[in-house]
C-alpha positions as CSV (number, residue, x, y, z in Angstrom):
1,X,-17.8,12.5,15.7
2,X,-15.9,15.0,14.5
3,X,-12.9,13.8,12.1
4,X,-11.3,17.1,10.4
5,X,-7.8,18.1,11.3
6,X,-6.8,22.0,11.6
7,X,-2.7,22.6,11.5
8,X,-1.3,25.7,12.5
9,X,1.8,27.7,12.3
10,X,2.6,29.3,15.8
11,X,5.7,30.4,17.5
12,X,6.9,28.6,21.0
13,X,5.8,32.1,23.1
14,X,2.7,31.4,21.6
15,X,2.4,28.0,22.0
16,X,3.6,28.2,25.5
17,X,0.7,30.6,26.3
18,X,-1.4,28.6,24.6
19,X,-0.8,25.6,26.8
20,X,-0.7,28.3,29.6
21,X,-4.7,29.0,29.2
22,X,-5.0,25.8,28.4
23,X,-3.5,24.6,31.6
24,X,-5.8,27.5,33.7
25,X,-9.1,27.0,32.4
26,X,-8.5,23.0,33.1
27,X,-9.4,22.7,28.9
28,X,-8.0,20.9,26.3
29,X,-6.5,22.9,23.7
30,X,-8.8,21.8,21.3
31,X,-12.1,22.5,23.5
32,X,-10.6,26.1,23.6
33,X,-10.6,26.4,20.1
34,X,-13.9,24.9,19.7
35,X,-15.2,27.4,22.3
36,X,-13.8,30.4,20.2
37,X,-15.7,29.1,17.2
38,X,-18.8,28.5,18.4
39,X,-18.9,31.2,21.3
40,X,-16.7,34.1,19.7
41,X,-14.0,36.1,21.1
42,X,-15.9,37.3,24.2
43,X,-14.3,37.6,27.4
44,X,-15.5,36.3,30.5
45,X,-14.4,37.5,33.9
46,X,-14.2,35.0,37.2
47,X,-14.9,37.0,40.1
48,X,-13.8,35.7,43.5
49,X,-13.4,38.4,45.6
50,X,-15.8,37.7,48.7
51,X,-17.0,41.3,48.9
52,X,-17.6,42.1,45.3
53,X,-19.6,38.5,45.4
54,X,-21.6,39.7,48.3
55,X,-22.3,43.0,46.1
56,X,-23.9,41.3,42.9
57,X,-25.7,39.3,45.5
58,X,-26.7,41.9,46.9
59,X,-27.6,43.6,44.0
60,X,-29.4,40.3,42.8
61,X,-31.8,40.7,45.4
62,X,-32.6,44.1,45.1
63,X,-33.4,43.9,41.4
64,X,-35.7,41.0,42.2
65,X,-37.4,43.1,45.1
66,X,-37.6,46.1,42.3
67,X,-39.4,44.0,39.6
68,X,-41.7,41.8,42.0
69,X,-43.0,45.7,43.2
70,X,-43.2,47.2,39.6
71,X,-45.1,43.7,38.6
72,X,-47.5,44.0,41.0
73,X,-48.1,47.2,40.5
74,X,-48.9,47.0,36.8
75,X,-51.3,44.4,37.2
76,X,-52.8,46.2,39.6
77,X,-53.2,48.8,37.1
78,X,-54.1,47.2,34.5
79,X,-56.9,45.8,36.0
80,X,-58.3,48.8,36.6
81,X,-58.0,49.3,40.2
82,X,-57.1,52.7,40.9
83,X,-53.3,53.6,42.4
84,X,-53.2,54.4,45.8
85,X,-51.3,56.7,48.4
86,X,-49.5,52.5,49.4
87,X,-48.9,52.4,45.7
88,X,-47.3,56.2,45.9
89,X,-45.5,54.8,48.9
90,X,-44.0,51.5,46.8
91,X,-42.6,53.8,44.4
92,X,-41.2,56.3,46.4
93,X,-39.0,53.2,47.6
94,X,-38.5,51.4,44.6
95,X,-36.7,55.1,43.9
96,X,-34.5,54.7,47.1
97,X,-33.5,51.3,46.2
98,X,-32.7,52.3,42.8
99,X,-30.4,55.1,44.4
100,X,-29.0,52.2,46.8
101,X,-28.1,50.5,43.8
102,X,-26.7,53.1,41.7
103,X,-24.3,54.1,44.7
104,X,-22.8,50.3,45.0
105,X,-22.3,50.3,41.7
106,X,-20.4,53.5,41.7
107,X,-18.6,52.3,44.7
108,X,-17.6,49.0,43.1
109,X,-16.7,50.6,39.8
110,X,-14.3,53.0,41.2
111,X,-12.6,50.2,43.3
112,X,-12.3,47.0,40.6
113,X,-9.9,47.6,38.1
114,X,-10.4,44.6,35.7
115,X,-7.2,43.8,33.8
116,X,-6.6,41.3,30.7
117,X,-4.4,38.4,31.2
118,X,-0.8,39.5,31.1
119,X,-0.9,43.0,31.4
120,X,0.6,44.9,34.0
């Protein structure tokens, strides 16, 4: 168990954030810090907005669909069967999802505007 002891200077504003986070993220103040030390400075951003959850489903999926096509394809290929007018086919939609893709992520980009904690 862990038995060293780090003391800080810090003024009340930024105490009261502190405890502020603290308070949000349900964590002790001291599993935030330990969180920052072992996990860096990177920010992470909850996303509840039903409709931008549905989109990264959405997209989820479609990924998925995309690589379990391009999989099968290159095994098919690399076991020396020859590509087909189907395989041409596979492709040719693999492209139109790719397209659907890139257009909801556009879409969603344009709409979410992501902001850090206490700006306005």
């Amino acid at each position: 168990m862990a038995q060293d002891k780090v003391s800080i200077r810090i003024s009340k504003e930024d105490m009261q954030k502190f405890n502020e986070l603290a308070s949000s993220l349900s964590m002790t103040k001291t599993a935030i810090i330990k969180k920052i030390v072992n996990d860096g400075f990177a920010q992470t951003a909850e996303i509840t907005n039903p409709t931008l959850l549905t989109s990264f489903e959405k997209i989820e999926k479609m990924l998925g669909s995309i690589g379990t096509n391009l999989n099968q394809m290159a095994k098919k290929v690399n076991s020396g069967e020859e590509f087909t007018e189907q395989d041409i086919k596979t492709l040719q939609q693999i492209i139109t999802k790719f397209d659907a893709l890139e257009t909801v992520v556009i879409d969603k980009n344009v709409k979410t505007v992501i902001k850090k904690r206490g700006s306005k």
